[in-house]
C-alpha positions in Angstrom: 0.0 0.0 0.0 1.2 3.3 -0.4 -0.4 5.7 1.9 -1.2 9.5 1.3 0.8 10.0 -1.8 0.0 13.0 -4.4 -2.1 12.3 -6.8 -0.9 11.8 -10.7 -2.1 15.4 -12.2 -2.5 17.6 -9.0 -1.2 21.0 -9.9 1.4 22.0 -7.7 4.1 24.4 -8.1 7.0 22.7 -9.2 4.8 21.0 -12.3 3.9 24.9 -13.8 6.2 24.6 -16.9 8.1 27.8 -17.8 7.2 29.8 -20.4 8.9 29.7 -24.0 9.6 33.2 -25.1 7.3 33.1 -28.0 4.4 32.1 -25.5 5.4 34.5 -23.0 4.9 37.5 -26.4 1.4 35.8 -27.5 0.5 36.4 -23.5 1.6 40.1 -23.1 -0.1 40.9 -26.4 -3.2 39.6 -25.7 -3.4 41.1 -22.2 -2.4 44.4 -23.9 -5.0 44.1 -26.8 -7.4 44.0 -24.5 -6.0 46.4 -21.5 -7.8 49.2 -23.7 -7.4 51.6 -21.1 -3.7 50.6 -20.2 -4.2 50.5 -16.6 -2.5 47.7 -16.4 -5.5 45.3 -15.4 -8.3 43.7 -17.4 -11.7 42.7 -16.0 -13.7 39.9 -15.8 -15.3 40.6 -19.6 -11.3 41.8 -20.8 -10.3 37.9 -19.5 -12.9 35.8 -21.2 -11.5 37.6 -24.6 -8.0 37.6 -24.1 -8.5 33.7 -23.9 -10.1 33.1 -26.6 -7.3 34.9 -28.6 -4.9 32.5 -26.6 -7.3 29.5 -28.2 -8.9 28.9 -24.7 -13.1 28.8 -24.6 -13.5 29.3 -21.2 -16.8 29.1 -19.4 -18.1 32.1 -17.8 -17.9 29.9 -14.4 -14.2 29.1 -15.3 -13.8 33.1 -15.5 -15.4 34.0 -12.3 -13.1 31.2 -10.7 -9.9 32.7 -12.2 -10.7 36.2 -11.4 -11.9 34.9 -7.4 -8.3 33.1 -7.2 -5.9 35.7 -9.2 -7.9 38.6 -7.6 -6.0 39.1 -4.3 -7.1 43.2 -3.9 -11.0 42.5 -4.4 -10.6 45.0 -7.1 -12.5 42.6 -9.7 -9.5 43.3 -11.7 -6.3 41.1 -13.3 -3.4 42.9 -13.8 -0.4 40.9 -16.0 1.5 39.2 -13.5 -1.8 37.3 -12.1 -3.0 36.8 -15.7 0.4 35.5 -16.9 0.5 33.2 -14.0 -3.0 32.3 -14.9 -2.3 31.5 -18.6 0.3 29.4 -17.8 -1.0 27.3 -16.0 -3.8 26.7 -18.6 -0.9 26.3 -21.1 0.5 23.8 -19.2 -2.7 21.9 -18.8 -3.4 22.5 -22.5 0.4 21.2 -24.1 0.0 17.9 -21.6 -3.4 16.9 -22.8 -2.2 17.2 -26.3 0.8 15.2 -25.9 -1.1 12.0 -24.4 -3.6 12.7 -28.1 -0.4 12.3 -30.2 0.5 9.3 -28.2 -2.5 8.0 -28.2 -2.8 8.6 -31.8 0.4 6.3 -32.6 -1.4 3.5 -31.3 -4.7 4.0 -32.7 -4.1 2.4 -36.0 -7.3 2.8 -37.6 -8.8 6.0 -36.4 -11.0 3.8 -34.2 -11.0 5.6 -30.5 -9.6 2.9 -29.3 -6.4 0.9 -28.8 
């Protein structure tokens, strides 16, 4: 038996991948596309949009999650550090689940779904 060991695919911090510098551009431009103001924060509405330019289709519950957990001054508001911290997560997340499709992918032969 093995106890209380951490689950395979709990997010902790030493499994948030660092950014490429090409991802880390694509971030700050979208946060600055839609930091229309440039105060240096985007809201809840600014977030929903700046993902889906990231190729993310977040749910609106998704985005009120984020904003609760990056938020950490009530203000309702992102700035880039939270939402950078935020997208990488999400492209972590994202690059992992589309490595196990190409390896699954090798092994499904005929296009079936199934190995």
């Amino acid at each position: 038996g093995g106890g209380n060991r951490r689950k395979r695919g709990e997010t902790t911090a030493s499994t948030i991948r660092e950014l490429t510098e090409d991802q880390r551009q694509e971030i700050r431009e979208a946060f600055d596309l839609f930091d229309s103001d440039g105060s240096g924060a985007i809201d809840a509405k600014e977030l929903k949009v700046a993902m889906r330019a990231l190729g993310f289709e977040p749910s609106k519950q998704e985005i009120r999650n984020m904003v609760a957990e990056a938020d950490t001054d009530g203000s309702g508001m992102i700035d880039f550090q939270e939402f950078e911290k935020l997208m990488t997560v999400k492209l972590g997340q994202r690059d992992a689940h589309e490595e196990m499709l190409k390896a699954f992918r090798l092994f499904d032969d005929d296009e079936s779904g199934y190995v």
